[in-house]
Every structure is written in C-alpha cells, then in structure tokens.
N, C-alpha and C positions, 0 to 999 in steps of 0.2 A: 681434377674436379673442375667443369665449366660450369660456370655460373654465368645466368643473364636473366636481364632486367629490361622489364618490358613496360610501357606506361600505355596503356589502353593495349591494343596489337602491335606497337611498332617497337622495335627493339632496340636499344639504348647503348651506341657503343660505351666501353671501358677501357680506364687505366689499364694495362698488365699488373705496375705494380701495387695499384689503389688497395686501401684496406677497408673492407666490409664490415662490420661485425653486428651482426643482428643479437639484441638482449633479450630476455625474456626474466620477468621473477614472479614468483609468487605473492607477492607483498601488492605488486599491481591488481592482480586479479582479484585482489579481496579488499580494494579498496575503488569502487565507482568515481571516486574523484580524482584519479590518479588515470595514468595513459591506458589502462586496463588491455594492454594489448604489447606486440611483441615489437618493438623498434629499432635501428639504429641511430649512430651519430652520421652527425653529418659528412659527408663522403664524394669525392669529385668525382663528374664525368666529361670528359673532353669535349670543348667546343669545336668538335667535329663536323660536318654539312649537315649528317644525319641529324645530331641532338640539336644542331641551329634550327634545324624543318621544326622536329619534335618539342621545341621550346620558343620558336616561334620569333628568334633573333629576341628576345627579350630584351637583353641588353640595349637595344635602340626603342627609348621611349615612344619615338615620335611616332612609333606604326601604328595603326588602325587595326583594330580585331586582333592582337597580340594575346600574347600569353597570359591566361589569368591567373596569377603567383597567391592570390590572395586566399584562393581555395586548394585543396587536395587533390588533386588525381588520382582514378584507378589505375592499379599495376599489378604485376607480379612479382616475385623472383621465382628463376626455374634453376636446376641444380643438374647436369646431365641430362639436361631435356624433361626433368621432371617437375612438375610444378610442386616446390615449396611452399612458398606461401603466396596469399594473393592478400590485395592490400591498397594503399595508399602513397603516394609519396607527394613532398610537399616541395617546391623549388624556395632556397634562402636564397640563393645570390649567383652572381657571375664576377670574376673574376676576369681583369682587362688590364693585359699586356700590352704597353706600345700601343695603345688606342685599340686593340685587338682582342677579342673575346677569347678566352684561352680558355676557361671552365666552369663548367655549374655545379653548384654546392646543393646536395639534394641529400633528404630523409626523408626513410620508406617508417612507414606505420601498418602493424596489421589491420587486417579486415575492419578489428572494431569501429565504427567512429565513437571517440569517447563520449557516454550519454551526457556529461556537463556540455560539451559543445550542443550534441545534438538536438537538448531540451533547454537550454540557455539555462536563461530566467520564467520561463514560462510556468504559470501556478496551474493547482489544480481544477481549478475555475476555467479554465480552457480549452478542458478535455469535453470530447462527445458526450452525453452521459445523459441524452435527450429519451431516449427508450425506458429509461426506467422515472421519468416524467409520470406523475399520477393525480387525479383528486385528489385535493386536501379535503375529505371530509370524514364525518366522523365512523361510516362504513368502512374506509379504508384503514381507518388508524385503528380500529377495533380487530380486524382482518391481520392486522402487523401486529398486534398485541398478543392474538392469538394463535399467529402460526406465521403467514410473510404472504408478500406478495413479488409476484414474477419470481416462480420458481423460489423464494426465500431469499433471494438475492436483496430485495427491500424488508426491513424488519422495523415495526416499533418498538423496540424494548422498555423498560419502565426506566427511563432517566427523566428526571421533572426540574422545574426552575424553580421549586416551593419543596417544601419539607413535608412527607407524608411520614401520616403512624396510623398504628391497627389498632380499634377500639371498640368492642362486638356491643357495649352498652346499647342500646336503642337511642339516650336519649342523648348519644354524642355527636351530632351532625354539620361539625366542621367543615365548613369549606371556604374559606376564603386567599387571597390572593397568593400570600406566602403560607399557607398553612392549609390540608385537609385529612380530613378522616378516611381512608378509602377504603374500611370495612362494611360490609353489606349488613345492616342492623336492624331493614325497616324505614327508615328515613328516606327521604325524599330529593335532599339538598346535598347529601353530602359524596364522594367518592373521587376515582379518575377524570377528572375534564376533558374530555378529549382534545380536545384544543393543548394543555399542556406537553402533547407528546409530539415529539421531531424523530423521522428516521434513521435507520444507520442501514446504510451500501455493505455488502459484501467486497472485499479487500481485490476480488478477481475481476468483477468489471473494471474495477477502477485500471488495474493492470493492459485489460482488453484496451481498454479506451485508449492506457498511451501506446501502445501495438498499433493502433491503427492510424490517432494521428501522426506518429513520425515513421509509418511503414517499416515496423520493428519486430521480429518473433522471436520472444522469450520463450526457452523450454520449458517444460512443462515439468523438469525432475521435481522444482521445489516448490512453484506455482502450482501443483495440479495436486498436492498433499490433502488430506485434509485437515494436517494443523493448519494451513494457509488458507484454505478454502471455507474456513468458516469463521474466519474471524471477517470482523466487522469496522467500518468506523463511523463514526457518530454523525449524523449531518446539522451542524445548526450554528453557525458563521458569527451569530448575535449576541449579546447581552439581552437582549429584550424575548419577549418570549413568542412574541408577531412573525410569521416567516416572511418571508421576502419573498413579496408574489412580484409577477411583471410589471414592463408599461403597457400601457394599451392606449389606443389614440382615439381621440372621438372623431365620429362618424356621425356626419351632418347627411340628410337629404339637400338637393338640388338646391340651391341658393336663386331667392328673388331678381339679385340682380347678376348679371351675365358677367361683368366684370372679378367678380369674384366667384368663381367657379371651382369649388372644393373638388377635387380627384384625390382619390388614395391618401384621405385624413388631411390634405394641406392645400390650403389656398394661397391666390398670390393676390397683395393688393393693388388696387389700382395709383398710377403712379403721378397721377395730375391733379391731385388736391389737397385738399388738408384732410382729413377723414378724424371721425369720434367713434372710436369700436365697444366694443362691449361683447364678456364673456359671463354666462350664467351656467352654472352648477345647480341640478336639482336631483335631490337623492329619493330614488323612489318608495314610498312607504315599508319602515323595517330598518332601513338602513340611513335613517337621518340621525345614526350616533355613531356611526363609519368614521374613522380617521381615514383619509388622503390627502394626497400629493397632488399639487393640481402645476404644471409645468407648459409655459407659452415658447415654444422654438423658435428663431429666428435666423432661417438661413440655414439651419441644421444645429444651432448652437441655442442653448438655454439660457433664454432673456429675464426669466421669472420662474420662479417655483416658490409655492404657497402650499402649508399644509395646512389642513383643514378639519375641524370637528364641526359640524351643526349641518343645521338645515340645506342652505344651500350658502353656494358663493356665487362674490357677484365681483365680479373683475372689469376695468375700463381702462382702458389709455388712450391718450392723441398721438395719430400715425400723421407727421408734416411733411408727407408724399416724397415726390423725390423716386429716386431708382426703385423701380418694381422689386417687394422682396414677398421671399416665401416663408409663410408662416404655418405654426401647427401647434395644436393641444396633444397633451397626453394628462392622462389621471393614471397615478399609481397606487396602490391599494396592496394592504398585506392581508388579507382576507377576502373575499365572496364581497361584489359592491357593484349595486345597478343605479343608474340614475340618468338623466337626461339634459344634454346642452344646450343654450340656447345661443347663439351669434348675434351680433347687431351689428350697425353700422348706419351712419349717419352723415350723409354730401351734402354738405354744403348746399343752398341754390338747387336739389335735384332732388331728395327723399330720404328717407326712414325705409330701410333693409333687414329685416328679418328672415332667420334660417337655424331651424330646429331639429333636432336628430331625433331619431328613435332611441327609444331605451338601450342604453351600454350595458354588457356585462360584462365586468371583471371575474372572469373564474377564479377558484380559490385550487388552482394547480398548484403541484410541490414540485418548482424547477429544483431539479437534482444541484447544476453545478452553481446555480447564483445562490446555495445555501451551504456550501463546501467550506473547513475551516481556511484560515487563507496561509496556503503552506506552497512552497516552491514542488515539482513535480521531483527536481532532482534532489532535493532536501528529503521531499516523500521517500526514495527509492532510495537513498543512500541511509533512511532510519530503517528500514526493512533489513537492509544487507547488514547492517551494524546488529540490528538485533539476534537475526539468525547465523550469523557468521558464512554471509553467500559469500560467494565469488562468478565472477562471468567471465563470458570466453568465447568468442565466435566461433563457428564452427566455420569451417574454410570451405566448405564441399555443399552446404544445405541452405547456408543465410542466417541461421538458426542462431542465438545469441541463450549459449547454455549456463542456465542457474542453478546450484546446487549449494546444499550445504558445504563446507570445508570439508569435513569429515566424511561424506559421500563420494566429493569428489576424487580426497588421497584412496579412501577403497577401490575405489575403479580404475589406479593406474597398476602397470607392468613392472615385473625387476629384470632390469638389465646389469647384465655382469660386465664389469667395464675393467675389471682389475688388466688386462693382458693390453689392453690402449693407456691405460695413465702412465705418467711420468711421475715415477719411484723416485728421483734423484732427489727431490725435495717438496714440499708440501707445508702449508701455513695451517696451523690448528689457536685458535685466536678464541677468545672468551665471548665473542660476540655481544651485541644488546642485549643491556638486562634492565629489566623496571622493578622499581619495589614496593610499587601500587597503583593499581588499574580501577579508575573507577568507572562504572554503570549506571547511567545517570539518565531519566527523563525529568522532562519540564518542571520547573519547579511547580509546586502544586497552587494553586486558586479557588480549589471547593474545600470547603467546611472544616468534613472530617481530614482531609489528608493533609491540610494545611496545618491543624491538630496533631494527626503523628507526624508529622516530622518535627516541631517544635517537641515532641514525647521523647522522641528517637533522636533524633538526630538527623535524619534523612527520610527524605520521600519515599512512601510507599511503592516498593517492587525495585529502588535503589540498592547498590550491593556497594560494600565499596573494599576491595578484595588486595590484602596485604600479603606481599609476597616476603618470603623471609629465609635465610640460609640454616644449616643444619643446625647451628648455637644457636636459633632461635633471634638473630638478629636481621636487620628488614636488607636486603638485597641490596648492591650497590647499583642503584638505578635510579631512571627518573618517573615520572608520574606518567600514565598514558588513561585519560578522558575517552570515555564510548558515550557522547551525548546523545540520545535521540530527540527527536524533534515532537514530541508524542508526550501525552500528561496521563500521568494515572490518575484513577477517582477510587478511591475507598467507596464501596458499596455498605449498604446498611439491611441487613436481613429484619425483618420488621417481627416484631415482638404481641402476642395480643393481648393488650394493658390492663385489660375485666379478664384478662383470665392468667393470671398470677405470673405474668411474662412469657405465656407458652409461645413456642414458635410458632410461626404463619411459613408456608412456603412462597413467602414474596418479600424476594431483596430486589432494593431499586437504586440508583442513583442520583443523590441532591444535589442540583446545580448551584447551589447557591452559596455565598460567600460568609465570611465568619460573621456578617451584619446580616445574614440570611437574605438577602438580596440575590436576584440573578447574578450569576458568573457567566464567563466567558472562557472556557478556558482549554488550552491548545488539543491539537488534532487529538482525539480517542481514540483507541484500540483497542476492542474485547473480544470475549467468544458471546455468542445467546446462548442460554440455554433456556429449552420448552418446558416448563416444569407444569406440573400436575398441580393445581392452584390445591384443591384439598378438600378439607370441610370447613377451613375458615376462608370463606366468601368474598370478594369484593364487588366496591362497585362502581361502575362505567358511567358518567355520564356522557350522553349522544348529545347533536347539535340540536336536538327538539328539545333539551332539559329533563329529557328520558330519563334516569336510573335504571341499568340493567345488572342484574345478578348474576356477575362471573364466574362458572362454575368449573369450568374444562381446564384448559391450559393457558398459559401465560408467558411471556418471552423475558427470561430476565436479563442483565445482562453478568458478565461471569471473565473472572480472571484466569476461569482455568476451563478447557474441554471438559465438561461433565463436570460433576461435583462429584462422584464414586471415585477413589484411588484415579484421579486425573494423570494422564501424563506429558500433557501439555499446558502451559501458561505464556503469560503477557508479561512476567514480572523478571527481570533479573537476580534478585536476591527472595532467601526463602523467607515466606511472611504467614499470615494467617489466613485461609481461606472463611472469608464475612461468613457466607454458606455453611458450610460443614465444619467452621472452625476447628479445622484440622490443619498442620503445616503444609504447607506447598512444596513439595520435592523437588520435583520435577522442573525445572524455573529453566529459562531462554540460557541461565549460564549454563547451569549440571546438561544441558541437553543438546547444544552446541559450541559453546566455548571451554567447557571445561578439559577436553581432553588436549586440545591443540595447546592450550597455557601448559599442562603439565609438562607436553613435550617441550613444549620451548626453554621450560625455566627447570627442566631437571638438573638435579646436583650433576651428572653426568655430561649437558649437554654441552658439546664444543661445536665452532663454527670453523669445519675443514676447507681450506683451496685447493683444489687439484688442477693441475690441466692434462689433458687429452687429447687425442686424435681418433676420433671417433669414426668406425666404416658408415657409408654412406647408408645403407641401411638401417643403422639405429640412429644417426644423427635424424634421417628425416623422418622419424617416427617418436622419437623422444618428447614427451608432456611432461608439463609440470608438476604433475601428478606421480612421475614414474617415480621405483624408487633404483639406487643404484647401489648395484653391490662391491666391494672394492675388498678384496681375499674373503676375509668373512666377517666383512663388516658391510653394515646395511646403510643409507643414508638417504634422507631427501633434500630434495632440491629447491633451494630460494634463491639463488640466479646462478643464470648461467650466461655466456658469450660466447657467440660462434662464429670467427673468422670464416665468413664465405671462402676467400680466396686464400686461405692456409689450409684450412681446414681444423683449424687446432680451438679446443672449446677450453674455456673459462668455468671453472663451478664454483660455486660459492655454497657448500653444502653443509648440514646437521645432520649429527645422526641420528638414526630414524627408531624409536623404541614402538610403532607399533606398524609390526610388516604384515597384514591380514588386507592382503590385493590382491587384484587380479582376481581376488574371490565372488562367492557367489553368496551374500549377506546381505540382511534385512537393517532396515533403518529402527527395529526394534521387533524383538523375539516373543513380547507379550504383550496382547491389548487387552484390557481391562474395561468394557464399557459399562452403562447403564443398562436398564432393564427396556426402555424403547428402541422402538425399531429406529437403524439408521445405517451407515455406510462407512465401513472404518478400512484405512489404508496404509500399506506401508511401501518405502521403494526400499527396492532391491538392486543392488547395481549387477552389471552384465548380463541381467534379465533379456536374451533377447528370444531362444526356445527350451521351453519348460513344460512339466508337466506335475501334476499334484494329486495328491490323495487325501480327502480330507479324513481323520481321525475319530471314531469315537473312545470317547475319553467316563463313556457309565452315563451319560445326559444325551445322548442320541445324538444325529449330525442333519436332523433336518429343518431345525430352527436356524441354518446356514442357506440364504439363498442360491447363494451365488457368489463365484469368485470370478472376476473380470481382472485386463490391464488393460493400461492405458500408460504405451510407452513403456518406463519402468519402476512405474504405480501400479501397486494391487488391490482392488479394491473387495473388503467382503461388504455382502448385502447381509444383513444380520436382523432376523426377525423379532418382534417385541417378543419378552419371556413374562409371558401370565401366570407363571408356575407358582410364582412366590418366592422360588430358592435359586441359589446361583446357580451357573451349570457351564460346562467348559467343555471344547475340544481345540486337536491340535490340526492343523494343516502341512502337512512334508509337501516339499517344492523339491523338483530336480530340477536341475540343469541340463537338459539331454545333449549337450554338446559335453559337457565335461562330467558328466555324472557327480556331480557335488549338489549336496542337498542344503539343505534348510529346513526349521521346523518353526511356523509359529502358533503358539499358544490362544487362544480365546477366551477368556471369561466375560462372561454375563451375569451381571448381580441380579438380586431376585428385584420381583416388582410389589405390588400392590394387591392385595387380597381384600375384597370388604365381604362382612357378615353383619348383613343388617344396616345398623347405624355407627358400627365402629370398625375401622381401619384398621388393619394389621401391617406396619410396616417393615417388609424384612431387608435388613441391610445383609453382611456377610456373616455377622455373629451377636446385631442386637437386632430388637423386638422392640419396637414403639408403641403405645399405644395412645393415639389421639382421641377426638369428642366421639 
C-alpha cells in the first residue's frame, strides 16, 4: 500500500518507516465543539529539499514571506494513487539536529474546518438578515398575526410584554400597560395593541444567513424537514417593549458660512478661533411626546448622547479651535419620529451662522438582526444539534457539510463482513462508559407561569431528567451527563372566556412578563406557529390610528408542538401537557431522537469490543461511521476506529449493534397525522435516490393529495384542506427501483369545521363540540 501526502499539488516526501494513523469516531461527529472530523497525531516528514521548498525553510525566522504555521493548509492523502481523503494539515514544529533541520512535525485534519473555529465568537446579530427588514407598522404586524410575511418566513405570533384575558362582557374594556382585555365586546378601548407585538424568523434563514456569511452548505437531510422548517424563533433582544429602530444622522441644507460645509451628515470646524455652537431639536407636530436619543460625534467617537422627552432640545457647547475636527449628529428613535435641526454658530469678531435642515424621518423599520436575542452563532448551532441529536460530516467530493439526525444517519450505512481480516487471537470486550443520569435541560425559566412550574415540579417546563438504572432496579454505575441548551421555554396560556363560565377561546398566547408581571427578557425561543381558526369568540386589534378591528379569520399562535391534533413533533424534551389540547405530549425531541441511540448505548447486553484488523483496500477506503460490521454472526457499530496508513492494520473500538435495519430503504416516520388545513408534510427517507410510487386509496378517495415532490431525500406531500368534517386517510407505497424495496406511508387528515347557521360543529376524531 503507497500512500502520499500532498499539501496543495506538491507532494511531500516520507519516512519509509514513519507511522500514520488517521482516527475517526463517532462521538466527534455528534458533537460541533469537538474536531467533528477525521485526524491524526502528529507524524514526521523529512527535512528533505522538497519539504524545505514546501515549508518554506521555516525553521530560519529571519526569512521574509515564509511559511505561515499559524494557519492550516489544504491537502490530501492519496492511498495507491486514490484519493483518500482531502483535508487540512497544520505544521507544529521542526526538529534541528546539529544546527540542521532534520524534520517537520505535521497533522492532517479532515475537510471539515471545525464550525467553533470557523464562526469564533461571532453572535447572531452579525448574520445578513437584511431581506427580511420590514415596516414596523401596524399593516404589517396585523398581516404576521394573520398568516406571515415574506413567504411565512416573518410571523407575529401572540407573545405580549402584559397579561391578556378573554372577557365578551361589553362593559369590560381593559386596556392598559400591563394588563388588557382582547375580546371583541363592542368597546372601543380595549383589545391587541399593535405595538405590543415583535416577530419571530423562521429557524431556516437564520441557517442561510450563516451559509453565506462563512461560504458554508449545510445539507438539506435535516435542514429541509418540516419539523425544522417551521419552527421559529422569537425576535425581541429587550426588556422594554420599544424595538430598536436605527441611527439616522441629520441632514442639514447648505450652511451660511463656507467654512463649515456639511457633506454626508458631517462637518468640519473651522480651526482658528474660539467658536459658540449650538444644536436645536424640533419634533414636528405629533411627535412632541417621542422619546430619543440625540448623540454629538466627534472624530467618529461619541462625545454626548442625551435622551430626550418634550418638545424640543436645545444643546450648546464652546469649540476652543485648535486642530480642524469632524463632527456629526445622529438622533435615534425606537419608533416613527420626524423633526427638524437647527445649527448655529457664532465667531467671534465676524457673525452669527445659521443652518437648518428639512424635516428628518426616522422610519419605524424592524431591523431584523439589531433585535436578535444576543446568543453566540456556535452556541446557536451546537443547541440545534443537542436538541435533535445531529451530527455533521463533510462530504469530501461536493463541499457539502451533511446534517442528519443520528438515527438517519446509522440507517444509511453498509454491513461489511470483516470476520476473515480480524485477528482472532485475542480481543478486549470492556464494560465501556456508563451514566446513570442524563439530564435535558433548557434555560432556566424567567416568565410568570413557567417560573411557577418549576417551583410546582421541580423543573422547567419541557425539562426531562432521565434515570438510568440496572436490572435490580438500582441507578447505573456512572456519572451525570447535562444536554444544556441555550434556548427558554415559555409555558403558553390558552385563554378562557370569563362571562361565559370559562369556555374555551381558540387563542393561546404567551406572557412575557415576570412574577411582578413586569416585562421579561428572556433567552433565545423556539416554537412552532400554529394558524388557528380564531372562531366565534372574536378578538380585537388595535391599529396605529386607535382603530379597533374585529378579528374574525385566523390567528398565529405560537405552539410546542407541530399542530395540536395527535402532534408528532415538539420543542420540549420531557413529556408535559400540551396548554392547547391539554393532552400529554408524546412525541418530545427525546422519544423522537434520543431515545433509541440511549437504549443502544445503555442495554443490559452492551459491551465495548477491540479488534484489530487488516482490512483490503477496498473496504478500508469505503468504510463510514455509520457502517455496521459484521464479525461471524455478530453485528457491531463503530465508535472509533484507527488506521495505520503505512501498516495498513485498523484499530476498532466497537459496540454491539441491536438495531441492523441499513442499507435500507425507510422513512423518518411511517404515519403522519395532520390537521384539517391545507399544508405540506414531509418525511426523509434514506437511500432515496430513484423511486417510484402509487398513491393508495384507503375508502376517502386520493385526490385531496396534491402532490408528492423530493427534494434530495425529503418527500414532501401537498395535502389539500379537508371541508368534509370527518377524518380521512390514505397510504402512499414508494419503491426503490434500484433495489426493489418498498415503503408505505400512512396519511390521516382530521376532520374540519362545518357551520349551520350560527353554530359550529367541531369534529375532532371521536368528539363533537358544540360552541355559541
């Protein structure tokens, strides 16, 4: 077996009898803060002419334009001329015999650059995220209340910084700071503010955005889902309930005297005498109860800043000349704010200077990232992977940086029979790491109710805290392993209508506020929306005219779980009560991706086997972490391994494997359950690359199904609204036309809504409601 090692094109002589061994384990890949890629130890290469050119005599400081050690290089290794792996290597040192370079100490890294280097410390406030920049006004936030804007990617959902409740009396028309009624009753005064509402981004641009700033492409296995694609996270950075509009500089016309010549917001003053300046603020009619920010620059740095309520401001200072400097105004405003400046100045010996702007307008736009909670980018991405139990993995041939569930990915590997290469003579089978409690944990809570259940419980809502325990029922001899994310849950409140004996309203919302019912602040959210069908109990909108308008259509709530019908997705780790249907929550981020790979790990059965091997060159360069290995007839996967380039002889560090269903042709879930609205539900399927399908009737016919598309190896069906009233169901069989292996997924659609007259008939799967 030749191996060689190449750093950009040029080819890197070797020891004969240097030792190689490139690692690889699963444990990296399923942890973003770790090397998430395949590397060795450090390993010499001769200070030969060649690697002197190719390193650039590093060892002599004193050269110009030298080798930069500081960074990584691209590289290969090729294995009989085949290209292995492509990659990184990083120069640690040289080694100097006799005043004579003798060797460079080098490690190769794969492809990945690891995302903690790649994204540093950089927050999420420094991603692109300028396109979904919109009006703050109250068209808009009515528009996000009721369905979304830019494609749904912006939504307002009902999360407020005051406590709302449903009260149909007429003569209840609350509305004030912490407190309002927002049932439609008649009333004039009372309902949603529009002003209290802040966005929330869909979870996928946010993704795009870091794609583009660090020239990165995530796959699309688990990214492109629609458990992923529709959740959400909350935008509002503050305690206060004001957004965070820009700066904006004022814009003077031409100035009186020629020495001070305003261009692009900033003048310079003149630098030969004493001067008396003078700044006026005048708020145009309307907005003479405007709070701003009113900031003097100097040189580019902020000399003054004054926040301001009233009428106008009136600002002065002595400039005692000296070095020409350059000055400038800015006025910042959290809201819609026009007003007009006025300049002075006053020479000594020579005049009285006057210079007046036109009317400024501060727009009341919603910059996306200056209202983003303030969360590290890789903090972000490493509570995503902890939630779902990703893993990544470059793809060596495309650039492609591929994410997948765990459990998707071990589907998709190969079984290699390796029994006729191992070394029988002996073998270590070793009790491996065990824990004997894993806990599931987001932020500690800060709003109202959920600071309430956990002081009830014991722990935060969607917290798990998961005891592992031997056959006698006593806790495993292990230690504690924490899943923090970085992420708060909010306990929703489904609202009650108070004049009518507690019946439900179809509108839950979340209270920002804290156990003194104060605004809260509190870390990154993550929900789903759901559009729900507001009803017959009404609410109501206030608009930025003082308008009241009577909401009658739909509503965006927000939601712990995809749907509220038999959900099969959530945001929560442990099972809780869904606020909505106050029914239990099954389906939770552990049961749907951690729970099977814990089983594996911690079965009364599991052992952690060593073998070594000599593996033919055709499976060594083909072998994933994913594959599973078969050794007589036993099955095993793989959590590291080591591969001697220049022996050829591999290291495993293997478990045995209790679930061998790979290489298959399986769906990320065999039945979907939706609502009665139209909408788009998806599952991946691994080795989806040509297939073909028939879709089923199932007695409910098959053309309320629009449409079955991929994308990749996401399937998506288009699923039309069901006005029937009653559930209805069919099946979809998928072949594999390379391997003839099928698949069936299931379809239910719950019934919808029927009205006769003035009263609603609401049909779930086997009750009958009857509302006003």
């Amino acid at each position: 077996m030749i191996v060689s090692l190449y750093i950009g094109s040029d080819k890197l002589d070797l020891f004969k009898d240097e030792t190689i061994e490139l690692n690889s384990s699963v444990q990296d890949v399923n942890d973003i803060t770790k090397n998430t890629t395949d590397f060795t130890q450090n390993f010499s290469v001769p200070a030969s002419e060649i690697n002197n050119t190719i390193f650039k005599h590093y060892y002599d400081a004193t050269l110009d334009n030298g080798f930069d050690a500081r960074t990584k290089v691209d590289g290969s290794i090729k294995v009989d001329g085949l290209t292995y792996k492509y990659g990184k290597f990083r120069l640690s040192s040289v080694k100097v015999k006799q005043g004579k370079a003798s060797s460079y100490s080098i490690v190769f890294f794969g492809n990945l650059v690891s995302l903690v280097d790649l994204v540093k410390t950089d927050e999420l406030s420094s991603l692109d995220l300028s396109a979904y920049n919109h009006e703050y006004s109250s068209a808009n936030v009515l528009t996000g209340l009721q369905s979304g804007l830019f494609s749904n990617k912006i939504v307002y959902p009902l999360f407020a910084k005051k406590q709302y409740y449903y009260n149909s009396d007429v003569n209840d028309n609350v509305n004030v700071s912490n407190l309002a009624n927002i049932a439609f009753n008649g009333g004039t005064t009372n309902g949603i503010l529009w002003s209290d509402l802040r966005p929330s981004i869909a979870l996928l641009p946010i993704i795009e955005a870091i794609e583009t700033k660090y020239n990165i492409v995530f796959s699309r296995d688990f990214f492109g889902r629609e458990e992923f694609t529709k959740l959400y996270l909350w935008i509002n950075e503050k305690t206060e309930k004001a957004i965070n509009g820009g700066e904006f500089r004022t814009v003077f016309n031409a100035t009186d005297d020629p020495r001070f010549n305003l261009v692009d917001n900033e003048g310079t003053y003149p630098s030969d005498t004493y001067n008396k300046t003078t700044v006026y603020i005048y708020p145009e009619a309307g907005y003479e109860n405007t709070i701003y920010t009113f900031k003097k620059y100097n040189n580019g740095e902020v000399q003054v800043q004054s926040t301001q309520t009233g009428n106008k401001l009136h600002y002065d200072w002595d400039y005692p000349g000296g070095d020409p400097n350059t000055i400038a105004f800015a006025i910042e405003c959290n809201t819609s704010f026009k007003y007009t400046a006025v300049f002075t100045m006053e020479i000594p010996h020579e005049g009285f200077y006057v210079t007046t702007s036109g009317v400024n307008i501060i727009g009341s736009d919603f910059y996306i990232t200056n209202n983003l909670p303030k969360l590290k980018i890789i903090d972000f991405l490493k509570g995503l992977f902890n939630m779902f139990k990703l893993i990544v993995i470059q793809d060596n041939y495309n650039g492609t940086i591929y994410v997948n569930t765990l459990k998707d990915y071990y589907a998709a590997g190969k079984v290699y029979n390796i029994t006729e290469y191992v070394n029988h003579n002996s073998h270590d089978i070793q009790r491996g790491e065990l824990l004997s409690e894993i806990i599931y944990k987001f932020e500690d809570p800060t709003t109202i109710l959920n600071t309430q259940f956990k002081k009830n419980v014991g722990q935060g809502y969607g917290d798990e805290q998961l005891k592992l325990e031997g056959e006698n029922g006593k806790p495993l001899d292990g230690g504690t392993q924490d899943y923090k994310v970085p992420f708060e849950q909010i306990v929703y409140e489904r609202l009650l209508d108070i004049n009518d004996n507690n019946a439900d309203t179809n509108i839950m919302y979340g209270a920002i506020i804290d156990e003194e019912t104060e605004p809260a602040n509190p870390k990154p959210h993550i929900h789903y929306v759901a559009n729900n069908q507001i009803g017959a109990k009404t609410i109501s909108f206030i608009n930025d005219s003082g308008t009241e308008i009577e909401l009658t259509s739909t509503i965006n709530v927000p939601s712990h779980t995809l749907g509220f019908e038999s959900p099969q997705f959530s945001t929560v780790f442990g099972k809780e009560i869904n606020e909505y249907s106050r029914e239990i929550i099954n389906n939770t981020l552990f049961s749907n991706y951690h729970k099977d790979y814990i089983t594996s790990i911690f079965n009364f059965k599991r052992r952690t086997f060593k073998y070594e091997a000599f593996l033919p060159l055709r499976v060594a360069l083909k072998l994933q972490l994913n594959d599973v290995l078969q050794i007589h007839n036993q099955y095993f996967r793989i959590n590291k391994l080591k591969w001697n380039l220049i022996t050829g002889k591999t290291s495993f560090e293997l478990i045995n494997s209790f679930d061998n269903t790979i290489n298959g042709f399986s769906a990320s879930r065999s039945n979907i359950i939706t609502d009665a609205s139209a909408k788009v539900e998806s599952i991946f399927v691994t080795n989806l690359v040509n297939y073909s399908f028939i879709v089923n009737d199932l007695g409910d016919g098959t053309t309320w199904l629009n449409s079955v598309t991929n994308v990749g190896a996401n399937i998506y069906f288009d699923i039309a609204e069901n006005t029937t009233g009653v559930p209805r169901s069919l099946s979809v069989t998928f072949t594999n036309t390379d391997t003839l292996q099928e698949l069936t997924i299931t379809i239910t659609q719950n019934g919808g809504t029927i009205t006769f007259g003035s009263t609603t008939i609401l049909w779930g799967n086997t009750t009958i409601t009857f509302n006003n």
